[in-house]
C-alpha positions in Angstrom: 121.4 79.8 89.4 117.7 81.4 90.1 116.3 82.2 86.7 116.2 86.0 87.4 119.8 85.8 87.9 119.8 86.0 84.0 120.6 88.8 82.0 117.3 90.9 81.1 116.7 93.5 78.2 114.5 96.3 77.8 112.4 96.1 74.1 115.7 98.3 72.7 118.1 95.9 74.0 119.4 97.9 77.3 119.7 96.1 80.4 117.8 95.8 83.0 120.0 97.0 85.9 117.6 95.5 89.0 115.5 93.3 89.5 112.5 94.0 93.0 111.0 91.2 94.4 108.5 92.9 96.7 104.7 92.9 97.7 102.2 95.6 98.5 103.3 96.5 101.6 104.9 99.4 103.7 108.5 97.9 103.4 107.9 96.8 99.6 106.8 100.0 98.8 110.2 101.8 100.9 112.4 100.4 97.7 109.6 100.9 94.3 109.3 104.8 95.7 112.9 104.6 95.8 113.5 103.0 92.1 110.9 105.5 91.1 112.5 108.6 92.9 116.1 107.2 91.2 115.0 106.5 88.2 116.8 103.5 88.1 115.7 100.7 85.4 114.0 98.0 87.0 111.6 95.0 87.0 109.1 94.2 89.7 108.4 91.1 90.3 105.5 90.3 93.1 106.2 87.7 95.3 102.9 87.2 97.0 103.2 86.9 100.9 99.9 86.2 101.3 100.2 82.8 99.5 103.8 81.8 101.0 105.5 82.9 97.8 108.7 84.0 100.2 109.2 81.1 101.0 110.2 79.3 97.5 113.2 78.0 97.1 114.6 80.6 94.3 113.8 83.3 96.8 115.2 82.1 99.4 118.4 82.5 97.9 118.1 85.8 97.1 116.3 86.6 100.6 117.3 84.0 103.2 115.2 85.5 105.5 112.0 84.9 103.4 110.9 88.3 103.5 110.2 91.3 100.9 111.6 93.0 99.1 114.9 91.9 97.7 116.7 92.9 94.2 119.3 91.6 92.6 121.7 94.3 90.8 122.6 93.1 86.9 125.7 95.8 87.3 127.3 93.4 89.4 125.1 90.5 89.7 124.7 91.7 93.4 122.0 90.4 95.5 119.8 92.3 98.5 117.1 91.7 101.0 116.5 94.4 104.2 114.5 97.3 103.1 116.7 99.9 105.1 120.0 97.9 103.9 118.6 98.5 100.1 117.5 102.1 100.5 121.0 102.4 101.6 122.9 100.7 99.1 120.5 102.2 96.3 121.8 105.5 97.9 125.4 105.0 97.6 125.0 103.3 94.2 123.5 107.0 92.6 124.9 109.5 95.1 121.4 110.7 95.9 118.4 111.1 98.8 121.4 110.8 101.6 122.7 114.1 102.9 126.7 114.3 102.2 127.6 116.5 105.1 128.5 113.8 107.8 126.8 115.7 110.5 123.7 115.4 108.8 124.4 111.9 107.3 124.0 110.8 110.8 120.7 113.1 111.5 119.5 110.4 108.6 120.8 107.8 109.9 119.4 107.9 113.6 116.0 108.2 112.1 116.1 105.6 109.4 117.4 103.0 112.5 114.0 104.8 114.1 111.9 103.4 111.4 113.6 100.4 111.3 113.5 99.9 115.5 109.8 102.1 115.6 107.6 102.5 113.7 108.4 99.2 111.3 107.5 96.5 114.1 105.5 98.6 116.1 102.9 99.3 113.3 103.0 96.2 111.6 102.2 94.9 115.6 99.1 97.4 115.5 97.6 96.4 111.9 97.9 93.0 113.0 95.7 92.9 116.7 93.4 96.2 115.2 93.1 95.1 111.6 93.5 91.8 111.5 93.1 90.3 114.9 90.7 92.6 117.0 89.9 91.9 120.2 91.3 88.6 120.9 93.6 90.3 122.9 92.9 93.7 124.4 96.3 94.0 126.1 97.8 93.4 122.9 95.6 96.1 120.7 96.1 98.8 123.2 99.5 98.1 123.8 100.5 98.6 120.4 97.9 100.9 119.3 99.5 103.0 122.5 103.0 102.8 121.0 102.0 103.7 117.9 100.3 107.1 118.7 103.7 107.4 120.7 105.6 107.6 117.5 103.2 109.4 115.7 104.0 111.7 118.5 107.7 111.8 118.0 107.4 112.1 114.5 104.9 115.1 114.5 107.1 116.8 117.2 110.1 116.5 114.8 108.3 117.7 111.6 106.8 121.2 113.5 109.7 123.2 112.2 111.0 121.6 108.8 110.1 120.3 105.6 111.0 116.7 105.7 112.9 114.7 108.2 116.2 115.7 107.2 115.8 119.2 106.1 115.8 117.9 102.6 113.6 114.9 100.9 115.7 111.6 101.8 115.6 107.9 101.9 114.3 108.5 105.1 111.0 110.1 104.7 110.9 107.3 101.7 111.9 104.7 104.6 108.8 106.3 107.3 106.2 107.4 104.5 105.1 104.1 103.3 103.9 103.1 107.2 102.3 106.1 107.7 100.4 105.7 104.3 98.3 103.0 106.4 97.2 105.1 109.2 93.4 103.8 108.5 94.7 100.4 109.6 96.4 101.8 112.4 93.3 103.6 113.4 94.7 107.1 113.9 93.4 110.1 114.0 96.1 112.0 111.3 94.0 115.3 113.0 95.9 115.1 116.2 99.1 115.1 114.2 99.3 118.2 111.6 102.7 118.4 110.8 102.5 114.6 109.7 99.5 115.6 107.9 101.7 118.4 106.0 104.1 116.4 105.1 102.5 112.9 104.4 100.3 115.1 101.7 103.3 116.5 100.1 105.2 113.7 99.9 101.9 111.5 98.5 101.7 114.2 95.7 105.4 113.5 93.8 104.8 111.6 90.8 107.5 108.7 91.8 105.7 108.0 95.1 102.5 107.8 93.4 104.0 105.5 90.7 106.0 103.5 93.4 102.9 103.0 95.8 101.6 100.9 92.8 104.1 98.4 92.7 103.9 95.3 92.2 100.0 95.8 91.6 97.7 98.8 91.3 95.8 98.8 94.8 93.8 102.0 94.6 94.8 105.0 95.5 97.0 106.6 98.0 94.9 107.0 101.2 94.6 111.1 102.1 93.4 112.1 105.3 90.3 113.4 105.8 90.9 117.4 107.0 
């Protein structure tokens, strides 16, 4: 058995109900900001991509896919990995940030399979040939970057006559936000978009989002765009 399949105790003695094995990234982030918003108990414990943590042995059986995040529920010794799956499950766990009305339901549904299908690969595919890999393949950078002022698009279209995705603050803005928090990397202009603007700054201001955009590590602070 992994040793963080052991029972763990707050200083007064309760338990521990989760345990987040995550990293600072947009889908690491998704599940802290949802622990936060919650307010689940939890530990965070950082698995660090960049050296090849994912890949250890004891994570692997918690994440057989050797990617972040993953938690492991002490209520029922149940293990997760797949940000949206988590969102989800931490959803139905609490009764809270998914609409109950089944027409909506599936309004949040459709667009937390866009993030997953969308935005997701297709901006982690721009911060790595813009950010990380520029110009070793123009076709590549503007391909993506393309795509990815595409769903800014979409996104911005959606937001011009409500509050949040949904209607009402959800898992998925929670699912969408954290990808959008790295629009520097992306190299977008958040001026061409200002009903992403609106609601990016509103969401960045709730005190869970700012305490679950720090997990595992502090990393400065939220980015704001410039207006």
């Amino acid at each position: 058995m992994p040793c963080w399949l052991d029972e763990r105790l707050h200083t007064d003695g309760r338990k521990k109900m989760i345990d987040l094995y995550t990293w600072t990234t947009p889908n690491g982030r998704k599940v802290s900001i949802a622990l936060e918003e919650l307010g689940l108990a939890y530990t965070a414990h950082a698995i660090d991509i960049t050296q090849g943590e994912q890949h250890k042995p004891d994570f692997l059986t918690v994440s057989p896919n050797a990617k972040i995040p993953a938690i492991v529920d002490h209520d029922n010794q149940y293990s997760m990995m797949e940000s949206g799956a988590i969102l989800l499950y931490l959803s139905e766990k609490t009764g809270q940030l998914m609409p109950t009305d089944k027409s909506r339901y599936w309004q949040a549904m459709q667009w937390l399979m866009w993030q997953m299908a969308g935005p997701g690969p297709m901006l982690g595919q721009v911060h790595h040939f813009t950010k990380f890999n520029p110009d070793k393949s123009p076709y590549a950078q503007a391909r993506y970057l393309k795509e990815g002022q595409r769903l800014y698009g979409v996104l911005d279209r959606h937001l011009q006559d409500r509050q949040f995705i949904v209607d009402d603050y959800s898992m998925v803005d929670i699912a969408v936000w954290p990808w959008i928090s790295r629009f520097e990397w992306q190299t977008i202009n958040m001026n061409d978009y200002p009903n992403i603007v609106r609601w990016y700054t509103t969401i960045a201001e709730r005190p869970a989002v700012q305490s679950g955009y720090q997990v595992p590590k502090p990393t400065g602070s939220i980015p704001i765009p410039a207006t």
